[in-house]
C-alpha positions in Angstrom: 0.0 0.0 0.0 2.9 2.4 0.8 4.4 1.3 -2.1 1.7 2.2 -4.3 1.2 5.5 -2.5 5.2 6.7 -3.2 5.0 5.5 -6.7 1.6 7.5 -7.1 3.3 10.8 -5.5 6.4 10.4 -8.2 3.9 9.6 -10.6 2.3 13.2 -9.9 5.6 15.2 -9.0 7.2 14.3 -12.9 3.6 15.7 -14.6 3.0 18.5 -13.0 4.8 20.8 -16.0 4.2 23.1 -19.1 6.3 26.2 -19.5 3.5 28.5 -19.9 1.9 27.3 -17.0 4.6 26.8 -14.3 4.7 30.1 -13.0 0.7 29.4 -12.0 1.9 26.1 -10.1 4.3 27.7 -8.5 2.0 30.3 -7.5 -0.3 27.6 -6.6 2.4 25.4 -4.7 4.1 28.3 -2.5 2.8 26.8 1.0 4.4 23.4 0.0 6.8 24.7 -1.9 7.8 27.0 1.8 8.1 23.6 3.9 11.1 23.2 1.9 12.5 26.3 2.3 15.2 27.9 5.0 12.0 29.4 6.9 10.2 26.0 7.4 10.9 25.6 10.9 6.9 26.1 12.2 4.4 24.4 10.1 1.0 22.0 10.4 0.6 19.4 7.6 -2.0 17.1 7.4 -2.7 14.8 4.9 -6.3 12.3 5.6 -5.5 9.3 3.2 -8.3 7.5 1.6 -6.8 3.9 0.1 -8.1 1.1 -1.6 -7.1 -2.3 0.6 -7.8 -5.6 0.0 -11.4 -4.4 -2.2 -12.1 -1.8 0.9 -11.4 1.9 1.2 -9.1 2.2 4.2 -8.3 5.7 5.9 -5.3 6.7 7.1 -4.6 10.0 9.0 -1.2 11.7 9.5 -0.5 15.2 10.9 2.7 16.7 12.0 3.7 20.1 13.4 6.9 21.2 13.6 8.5 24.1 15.4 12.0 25.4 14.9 15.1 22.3 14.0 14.4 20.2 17.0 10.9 19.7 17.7 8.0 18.3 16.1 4.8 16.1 17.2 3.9 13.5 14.3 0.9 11.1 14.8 -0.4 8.1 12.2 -3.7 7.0 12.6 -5.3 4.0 11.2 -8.5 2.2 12.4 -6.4 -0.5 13.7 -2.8 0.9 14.3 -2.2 4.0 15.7 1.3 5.9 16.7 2.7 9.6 18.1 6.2 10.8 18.2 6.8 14.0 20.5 11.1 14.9 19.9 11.9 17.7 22.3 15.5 19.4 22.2 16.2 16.8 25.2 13.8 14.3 25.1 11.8 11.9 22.9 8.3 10.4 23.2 6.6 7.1 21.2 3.0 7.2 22.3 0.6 3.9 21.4 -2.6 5.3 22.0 -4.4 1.7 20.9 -1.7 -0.5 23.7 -2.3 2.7 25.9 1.9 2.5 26.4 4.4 4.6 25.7 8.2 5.1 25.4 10.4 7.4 26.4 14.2 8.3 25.8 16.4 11.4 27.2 19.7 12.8 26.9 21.6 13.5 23.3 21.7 11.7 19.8 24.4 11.1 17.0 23.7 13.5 14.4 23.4 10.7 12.0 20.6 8.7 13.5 18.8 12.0 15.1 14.8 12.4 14.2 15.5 16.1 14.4 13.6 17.6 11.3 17.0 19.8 10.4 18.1 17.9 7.5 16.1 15.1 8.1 15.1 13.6 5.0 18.7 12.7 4.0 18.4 10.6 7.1 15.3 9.1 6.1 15.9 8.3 2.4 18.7 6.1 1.3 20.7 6.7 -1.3 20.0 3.2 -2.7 16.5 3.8 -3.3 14.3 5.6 -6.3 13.5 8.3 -4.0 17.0 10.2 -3.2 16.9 12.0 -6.3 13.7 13.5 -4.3 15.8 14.3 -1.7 18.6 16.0 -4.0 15.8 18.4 -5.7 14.4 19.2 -1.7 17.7 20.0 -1.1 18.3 22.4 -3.3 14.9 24.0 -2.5 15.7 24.1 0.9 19.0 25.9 0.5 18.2 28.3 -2.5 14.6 29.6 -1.1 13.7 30.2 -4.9 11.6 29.0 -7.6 14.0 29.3 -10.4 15.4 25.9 -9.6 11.9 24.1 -9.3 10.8 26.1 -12.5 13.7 24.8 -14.9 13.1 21.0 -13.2 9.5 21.3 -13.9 9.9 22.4 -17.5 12.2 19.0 -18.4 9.4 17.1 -17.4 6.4 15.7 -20.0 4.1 18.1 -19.8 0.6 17.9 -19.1 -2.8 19.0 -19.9 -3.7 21.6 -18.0 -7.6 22.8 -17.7 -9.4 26.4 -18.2 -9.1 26.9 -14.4 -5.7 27.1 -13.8 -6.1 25.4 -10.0 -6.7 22.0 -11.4 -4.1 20.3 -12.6 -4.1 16.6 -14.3 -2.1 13.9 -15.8 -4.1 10.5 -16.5 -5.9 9.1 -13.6 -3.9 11.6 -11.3 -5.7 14.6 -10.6 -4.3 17.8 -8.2 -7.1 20.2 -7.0 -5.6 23.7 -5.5 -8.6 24.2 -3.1 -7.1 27.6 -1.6 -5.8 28.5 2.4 -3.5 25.4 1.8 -5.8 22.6 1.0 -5.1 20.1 -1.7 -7.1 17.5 -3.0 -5.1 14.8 -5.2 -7.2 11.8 -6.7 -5.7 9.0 -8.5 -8.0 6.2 -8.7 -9.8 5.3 -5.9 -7.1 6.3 -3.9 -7.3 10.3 -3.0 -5.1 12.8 -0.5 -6.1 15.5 1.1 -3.8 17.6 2.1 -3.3 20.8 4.5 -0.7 23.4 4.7 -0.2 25.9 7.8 2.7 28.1 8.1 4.0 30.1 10.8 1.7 30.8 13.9 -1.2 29.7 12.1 0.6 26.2 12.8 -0.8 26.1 16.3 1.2 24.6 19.2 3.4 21.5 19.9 1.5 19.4 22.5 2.3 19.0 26.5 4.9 16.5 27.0 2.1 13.8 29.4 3.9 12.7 32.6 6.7 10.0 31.9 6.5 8.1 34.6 5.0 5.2 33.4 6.3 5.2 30.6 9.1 2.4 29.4 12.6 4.0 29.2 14.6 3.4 26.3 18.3 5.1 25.5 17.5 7.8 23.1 19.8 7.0 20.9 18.6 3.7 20.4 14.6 5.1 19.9 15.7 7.5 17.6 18.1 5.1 15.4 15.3 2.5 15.6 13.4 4.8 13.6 15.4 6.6 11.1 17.2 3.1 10.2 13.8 1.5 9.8 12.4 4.1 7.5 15.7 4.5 5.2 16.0 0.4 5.0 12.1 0.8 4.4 12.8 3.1 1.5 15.2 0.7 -0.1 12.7 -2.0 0.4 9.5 -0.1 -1.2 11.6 1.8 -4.0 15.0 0.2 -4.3 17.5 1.6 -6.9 20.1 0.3 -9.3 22.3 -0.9 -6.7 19.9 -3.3 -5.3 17.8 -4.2 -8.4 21.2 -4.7 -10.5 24.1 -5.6 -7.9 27.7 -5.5 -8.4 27.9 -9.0 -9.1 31.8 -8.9 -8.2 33.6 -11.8 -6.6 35.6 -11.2 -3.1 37.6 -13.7 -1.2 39.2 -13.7 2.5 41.7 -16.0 4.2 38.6 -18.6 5.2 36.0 -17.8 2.3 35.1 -17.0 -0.7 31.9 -14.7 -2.4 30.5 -16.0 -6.0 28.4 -15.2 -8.3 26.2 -18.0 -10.0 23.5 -16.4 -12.5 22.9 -13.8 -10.4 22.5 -15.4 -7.0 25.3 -15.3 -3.9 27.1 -18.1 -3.3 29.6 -18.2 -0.5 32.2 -20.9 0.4 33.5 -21.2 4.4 35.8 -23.2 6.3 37.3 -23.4 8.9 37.3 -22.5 12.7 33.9 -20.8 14.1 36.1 -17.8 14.5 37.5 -17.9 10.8 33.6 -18.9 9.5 32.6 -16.4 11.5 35.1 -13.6 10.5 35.2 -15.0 7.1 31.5 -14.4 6.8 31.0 -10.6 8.2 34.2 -9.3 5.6 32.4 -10.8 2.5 28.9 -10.1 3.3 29.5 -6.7 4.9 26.7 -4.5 3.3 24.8 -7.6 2.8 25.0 -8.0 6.6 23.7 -4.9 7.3 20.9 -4.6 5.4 19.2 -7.5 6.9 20.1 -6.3 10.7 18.5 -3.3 9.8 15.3 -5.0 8.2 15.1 -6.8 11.2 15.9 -4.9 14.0 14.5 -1.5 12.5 12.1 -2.0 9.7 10.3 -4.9 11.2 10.8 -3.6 14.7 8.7 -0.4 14.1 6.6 -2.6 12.5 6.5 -5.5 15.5 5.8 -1.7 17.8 3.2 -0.2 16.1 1.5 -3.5 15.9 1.9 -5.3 19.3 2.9 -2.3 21.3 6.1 -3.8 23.0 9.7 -2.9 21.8 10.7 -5.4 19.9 14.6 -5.5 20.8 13.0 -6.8 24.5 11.0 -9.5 22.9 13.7 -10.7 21.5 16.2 -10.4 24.0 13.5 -11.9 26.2 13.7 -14.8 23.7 17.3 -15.4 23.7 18.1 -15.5 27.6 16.0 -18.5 27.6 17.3 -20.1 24.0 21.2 -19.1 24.8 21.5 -22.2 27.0 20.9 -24.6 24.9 23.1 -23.0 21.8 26.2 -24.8 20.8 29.6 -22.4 22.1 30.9 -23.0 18.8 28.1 -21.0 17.4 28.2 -18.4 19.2 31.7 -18.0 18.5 31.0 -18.0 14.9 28.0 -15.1 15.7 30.8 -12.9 18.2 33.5 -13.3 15.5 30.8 -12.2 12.5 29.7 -9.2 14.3 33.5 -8.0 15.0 33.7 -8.5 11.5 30.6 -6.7 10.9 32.0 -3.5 13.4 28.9 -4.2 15.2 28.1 -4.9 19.2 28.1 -9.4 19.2 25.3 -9.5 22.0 22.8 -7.5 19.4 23.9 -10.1 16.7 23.6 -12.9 18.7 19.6 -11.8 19.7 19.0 -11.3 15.7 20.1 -14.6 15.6 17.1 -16.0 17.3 14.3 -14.1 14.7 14.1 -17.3 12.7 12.2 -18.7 15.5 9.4 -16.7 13.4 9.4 -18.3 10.1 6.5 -20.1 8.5 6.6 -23.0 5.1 5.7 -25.8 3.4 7.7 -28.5 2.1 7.4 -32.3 0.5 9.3 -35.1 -0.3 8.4 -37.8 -3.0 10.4 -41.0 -4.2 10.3 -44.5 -5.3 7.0 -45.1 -7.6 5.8 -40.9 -7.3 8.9 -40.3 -9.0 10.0 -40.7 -13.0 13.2 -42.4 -11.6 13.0 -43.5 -8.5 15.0 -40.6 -6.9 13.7 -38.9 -3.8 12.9 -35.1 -4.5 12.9 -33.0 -1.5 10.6 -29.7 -2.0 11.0 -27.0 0.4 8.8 -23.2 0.4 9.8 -21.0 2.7 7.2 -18.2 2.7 8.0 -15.2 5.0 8.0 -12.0 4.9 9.7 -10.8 1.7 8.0 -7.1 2.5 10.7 -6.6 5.1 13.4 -7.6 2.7 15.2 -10.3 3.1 16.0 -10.9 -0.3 19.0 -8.5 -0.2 21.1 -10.3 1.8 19.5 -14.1 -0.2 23.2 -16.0 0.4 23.9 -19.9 -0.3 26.6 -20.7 1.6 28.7 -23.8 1.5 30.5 -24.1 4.7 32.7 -26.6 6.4 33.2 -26.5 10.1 36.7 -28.1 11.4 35.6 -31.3 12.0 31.9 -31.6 11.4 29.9 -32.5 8.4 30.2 -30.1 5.4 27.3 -28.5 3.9 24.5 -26.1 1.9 22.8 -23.6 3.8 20.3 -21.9 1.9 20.0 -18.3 3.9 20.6 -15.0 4.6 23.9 -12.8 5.2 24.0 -12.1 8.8 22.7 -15.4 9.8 24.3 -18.5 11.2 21.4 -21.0 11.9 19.8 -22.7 9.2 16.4 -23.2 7.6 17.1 -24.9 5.0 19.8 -27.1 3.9 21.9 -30.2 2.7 25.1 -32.1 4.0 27.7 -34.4 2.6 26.5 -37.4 3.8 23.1 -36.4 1.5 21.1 -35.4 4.4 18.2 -32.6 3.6 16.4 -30.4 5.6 13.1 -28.2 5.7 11.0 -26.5 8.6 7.6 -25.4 8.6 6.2 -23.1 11.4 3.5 -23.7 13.6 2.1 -22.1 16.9 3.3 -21.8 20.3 5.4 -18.7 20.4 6.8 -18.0 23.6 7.7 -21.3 24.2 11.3 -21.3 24.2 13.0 -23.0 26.9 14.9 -25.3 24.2 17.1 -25.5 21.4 16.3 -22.6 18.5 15.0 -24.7 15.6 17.3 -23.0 13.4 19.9 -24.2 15.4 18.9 -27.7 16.1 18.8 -27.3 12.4 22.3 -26.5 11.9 23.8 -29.5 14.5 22.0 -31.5 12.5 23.9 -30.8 8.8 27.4 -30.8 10.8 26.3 -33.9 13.2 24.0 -36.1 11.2 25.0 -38.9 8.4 21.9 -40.7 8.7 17.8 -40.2 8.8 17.6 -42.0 11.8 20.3 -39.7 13.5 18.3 -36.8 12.5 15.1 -38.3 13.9 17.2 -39.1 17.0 18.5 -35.8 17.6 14.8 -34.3 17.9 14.1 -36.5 20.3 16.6 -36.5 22.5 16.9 -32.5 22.7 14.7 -29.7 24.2 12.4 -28.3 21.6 10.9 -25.0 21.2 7.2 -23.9 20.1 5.5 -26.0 17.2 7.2 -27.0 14.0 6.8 -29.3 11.4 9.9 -30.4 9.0 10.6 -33.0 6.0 14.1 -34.6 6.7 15.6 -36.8 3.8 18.3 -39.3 3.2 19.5 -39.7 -0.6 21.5 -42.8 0.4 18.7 -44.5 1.4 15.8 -42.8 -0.4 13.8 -42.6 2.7 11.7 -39.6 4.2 9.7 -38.6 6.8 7.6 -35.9 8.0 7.4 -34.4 11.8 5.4 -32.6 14.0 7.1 -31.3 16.9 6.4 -29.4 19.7 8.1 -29.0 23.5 5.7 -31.7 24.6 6.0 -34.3 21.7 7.5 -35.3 18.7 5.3 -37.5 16.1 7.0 -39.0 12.5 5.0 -39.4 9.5 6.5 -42.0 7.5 6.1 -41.9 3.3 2.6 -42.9 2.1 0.9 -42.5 5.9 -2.0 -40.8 6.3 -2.4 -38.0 9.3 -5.6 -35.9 10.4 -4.1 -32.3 9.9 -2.4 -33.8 6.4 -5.2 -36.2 5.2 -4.8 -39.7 3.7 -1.5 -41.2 2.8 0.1 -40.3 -0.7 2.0 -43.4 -2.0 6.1 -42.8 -1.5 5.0 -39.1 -0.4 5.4 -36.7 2.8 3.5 -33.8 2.3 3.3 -30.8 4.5 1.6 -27.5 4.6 -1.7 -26.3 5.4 -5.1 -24.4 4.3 -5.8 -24.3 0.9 -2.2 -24.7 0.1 -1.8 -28.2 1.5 -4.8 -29.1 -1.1 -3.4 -27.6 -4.1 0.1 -29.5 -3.3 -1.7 -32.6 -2.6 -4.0 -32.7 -5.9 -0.8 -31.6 -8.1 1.2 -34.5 -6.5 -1.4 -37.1 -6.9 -1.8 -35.7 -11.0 2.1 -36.2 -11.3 2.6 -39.5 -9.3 4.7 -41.9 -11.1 6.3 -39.1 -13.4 7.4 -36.3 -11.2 11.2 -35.4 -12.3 13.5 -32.7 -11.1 11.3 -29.4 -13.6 7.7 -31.3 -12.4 8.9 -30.6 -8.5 10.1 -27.3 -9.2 6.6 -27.0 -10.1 4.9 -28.6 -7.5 6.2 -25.6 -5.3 5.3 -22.8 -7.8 1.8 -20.0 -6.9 -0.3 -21.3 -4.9 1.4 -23.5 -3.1 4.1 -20.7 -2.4 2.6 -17.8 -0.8 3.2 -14.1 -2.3 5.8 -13.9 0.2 7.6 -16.5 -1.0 11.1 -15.8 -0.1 13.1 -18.7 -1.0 12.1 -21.9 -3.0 15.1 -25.3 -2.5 14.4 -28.6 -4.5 17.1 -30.7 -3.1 17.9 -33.7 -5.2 20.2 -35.5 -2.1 20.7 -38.6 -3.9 22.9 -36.4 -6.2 24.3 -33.9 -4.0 22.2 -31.1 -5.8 20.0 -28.7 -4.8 18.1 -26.1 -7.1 17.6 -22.4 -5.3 15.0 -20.1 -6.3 15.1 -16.5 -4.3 12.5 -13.8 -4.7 13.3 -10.4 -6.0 11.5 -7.2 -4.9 8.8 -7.6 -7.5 8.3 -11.7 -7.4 8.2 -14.0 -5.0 10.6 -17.1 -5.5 8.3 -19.2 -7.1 8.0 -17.2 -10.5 12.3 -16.6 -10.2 14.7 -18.9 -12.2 16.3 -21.9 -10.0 20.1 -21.9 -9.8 21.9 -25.3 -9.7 24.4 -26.3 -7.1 26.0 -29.2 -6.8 28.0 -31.2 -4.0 29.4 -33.8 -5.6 32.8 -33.9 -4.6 32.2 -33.2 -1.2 32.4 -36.6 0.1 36.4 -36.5 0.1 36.3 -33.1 2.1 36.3 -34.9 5.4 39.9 -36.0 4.4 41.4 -32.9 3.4 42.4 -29.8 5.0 40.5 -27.1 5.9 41.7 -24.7 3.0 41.1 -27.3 0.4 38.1 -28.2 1.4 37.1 -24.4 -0.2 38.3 -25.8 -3.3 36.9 -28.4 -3.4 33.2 -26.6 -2.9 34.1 -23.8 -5.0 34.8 -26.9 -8.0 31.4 -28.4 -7.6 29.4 -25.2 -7.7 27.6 -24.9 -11.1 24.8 -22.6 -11.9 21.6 -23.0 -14.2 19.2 -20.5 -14.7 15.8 -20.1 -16.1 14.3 -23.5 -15.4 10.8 -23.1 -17.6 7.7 -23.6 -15.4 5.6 -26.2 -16.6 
């Protein structure tokens, strides 16, 4: 919706020009035009926001007053989220009217992460997104003070069609209305704005600071970067530019590691110590890194705010006091020595490290007579939350630990558990999430996950290791064994564990599917189910890559794996900003050789991956 509402605005800034007109839309525009000017330090806008969601006009309210370069009060109001942000020159206030909570910081902020309006939209905009040009043209308005600049911008524009009253403006479906004292109407659709301008002491008054006492302290600095970080990240996600729609696509390589390219994706090779993974992983993936710290800890943070009304640093450090027990020390040396890497606090990486406790799937696994050749084809759809994205720091890496199991983790720069992913000894594995949140006085599933590609060389080792170790909340996984073509399902939660072998029917999965494990749910489980029974008996490696394609993937599908284990292959699919994975080309990777890395060193063992990783792209649908 935000999206749509940015790319409406631009829309309307780049047709809003005709030579002989611009001096009457500049006339027109002077209040606007003055917020951006070097007298805009106390004004009231308010814009009420009428937007078509989901078939229903939705409203959405946002007002802010500003007075002088410090101080403001903001406020967004939706029917079911609601948020206010009072900056002082020494303090800051989040107000929740709808949790009836607030949050409260004091004392001084970097300049570079400070919500003061001075200057505040380069804060707010990164220069990797469509918008910073934006920023460079407010810039200049808000040094020069003059139309001349504005005027000459305009008139390089298309032009548009103006009508007999000059006050009416419109290009297409996008329609600007100069109602007069300030008011603008734009209509585009069904969506329309309506927008206020006050300047000066027409702008009314900031509000009383309410009493702080109850309200939950949080450093300053860390409120204020919480925000700015999460809208700039957010503008990269909404609008991203050529750096993250097009990427350098330049190989790097470090002492313990190596970054490639294969048709477009990330591939990355470690080995080695945790420290040298670790280390190895944070100076390859630096920017990479980054980005998704900040999706999660900012963007989806403000998010997790508005919408529960708890800050979302404490839920998760509330999460990982009772999960850090039960993590392996070697892991969290490979987390410390990452964030050192990184440049970044390790205690802040090690919480991110626990947000995959959060993720949600599907996945199958079909051999023997559902299968063209016999081989067992392991499906696995992980569907979450590509709107924060993720899918900028999309990495498959191929690590090997000092003596563990090497193997394929199909993830995400920053992270160090796993999701999904294959080992040497042809052992698979895919999660789906369930309920029971909260309940996390056990091993992270991502990294019960991991111990089990370094650990495991059988099925029945995998299966042993869930049921021997402290689980957290409700999952549901498909682990494989290309050696022995066998599969199950599982459905575990702190309390129990249950295995659904191949072919066996189960009352949240219905009946049994010959030589089949199928897992998902809703109307997604039936469509996966039907297209499995059509292809039984001739599914191949293009009919599974199709088994996970729309509907069975969710819009935010943000990574699809076929794992073919028998072969030591595995076929990744990441989403882009436009299309979930499912509708993006499947790149091959193969593991081979991998069986002799056990016998060699460390530092060969990179060659050895980096030898049997070959890409393949564009994989038609069928």
């Amino acid at each position: 919706m935000l999206r749509a509402l940015m790319l409406r605005a631009l829309t309307l800034l780049t047709m809003l020009t005709v030579p002989a007109q611009a001096g009457d839309l500049l006339e027109d525009l002077k209040p606007v035009l003055h917020l951006f000017g070097p007298q805009a330090e106390q004004f009231h806008l308010n814009a009420v926001i009428d937007v078509p969601v989901d078939g229903k006009i939705q409203r959405i309210e946002a007002d802010l007053l500003r007075e002088g370069a410090e101080q403001f009060d903001l406020s967004l109001q939706h029917p079911e989220y609601a948020i206010r942000i009072l900056r002082r020159s020494g303090v800051t206030m989040i107000q929740l009217p709808l949790h009836e909570t607030s949050f409260v910081g004091e004392g001084s902020v970097s300049a570079e992460v400070s919500l003061a309006p001075q200057g505040v939209l380069s804060r707010l905009i990164s220069p990797d997104s469509q918008l910073q040009p934006i920023t460079a043209v407010l810039s200049v308005l808000g040094t020069s003070g003059s139309g001349a600049f504005l005027t000459g911008w305009l008139q390089r524009l298309q032009p548009v069609q103006g009508e007999p009253d000059r006050s009416v403006w419109q290009s297409g479906d996008i329609r600007l209305e100069v109602r007069g004292n300030g008011k603008y109407q734009i209509q585009s659709g069904r969506t329309s704005v309506l927008l206020t301008v006050e300047i000066g002491a027409a702008a009314g008054q900031l509000r009383q600071l309410p009493d702080a006492d109850h309200a939950a302290v949080i450093p300053r600095e860390e409120l204020e970067s919480t925000f700015v970080t999460g809208v700039r990240r957010a503008t990269e996600i909404l609008l991203p530019g050529p750096a993250l729609l097009k990427p350098r696509m330049t190989p790097r390589q470090t002492s313990h590691g190596r970054l490639e390219w294969r048709e477009g994706q990330r591939v990355v090779t470690l080995w080695g110590t945790p420290e040298q993974i670790g280390t190895a992983h944070g100076q390859l993936l630096p920017q990479e890194s980054t980005r998704c710290i900040e999706s999660v800890m900012s963007t989806f943070g403000v998010a997790s705010l508005i919408r529960t009304g708890r800050w979302f640093r404490h839920d998760l450090e509330a999460a990982w006091k009772r999960l850090a027990p039960f993590i392996p020390e070697r892991h969290r040396e490979e987390t410390r020595a990452m964030a050192l890497a990184l440049g970044c606090d390790p205690h802040r990486i090690e919480v991110l490290n626990v947000f995959p406790e959060l993720f949600h799937c599907s996945g199958f696994a079909v051999m023997n007579s559902a299968t063209a050749d016999g081989r067992l084809y392991h499906g696995r759809v992980l569907d979450y939350m590509t709107t924060i994205g993720l899918q900028d720091a999309a990495t498959t890496f191929l690590i090997h630990p000092e003596g563990l199991h090497g193997f394929a983790n199909v993830g995400y720069a920053g992270f160090t558990g796993s999701v999904s992913g294959m080992n040497i000894k042809r052992i698979s594995l895919g999660e789906m999430g369930g309920r029971g949140e909260g309940n996390w006085d056990g091993v992270p599933m991502a990294t019960l996950m991991r111990r089990a590609l370094e650990e495991c060389g059988t099925l029945d080792e995998v299966m042993e290791l869930w049921k021997t170790s402290p689980r957290t909340c409700e999952y549901y996984y498909v682990f494989a064994d290309g050696k022995t073509r066998r599969a199950v399902g599982v459905a575990a939660t702190p309390e129990a564990i249950e295995f659904v072998a191949p072919g066996d029917g189960h009352e949240l999965l219905g009946p049994g599917i010959a030589d089949s494990v199928v897992l998902s749910a809703g109307s997604r489980l039936e469509e996966l189910r039907r297209r499995i029974q059509e292809k039984h008996g001739s599914i191949d490696e293009e009919t599974a890559m199709w088994l996970m394609s729309r509907p069975v993937a969710m819009k935010s599908n943000l990574h699809n794996v076929l794992f073919v284990p028998e072969s030591g292959v595995l076929w990744v699919a990441n989403a882009s900003h436009h299309r979930p994975a499912a509708e993006m080309p499947y790149v091959r990777i193969e593991l081979s050789g991998s069986r002799k890395i056990r016998e060699t060193s460390a530092s060969s063992a990179g060659d050895l991956f980096k030898s049997n990783c070959t890409g393949i792209s564009d994989v038609p649908a069928r």
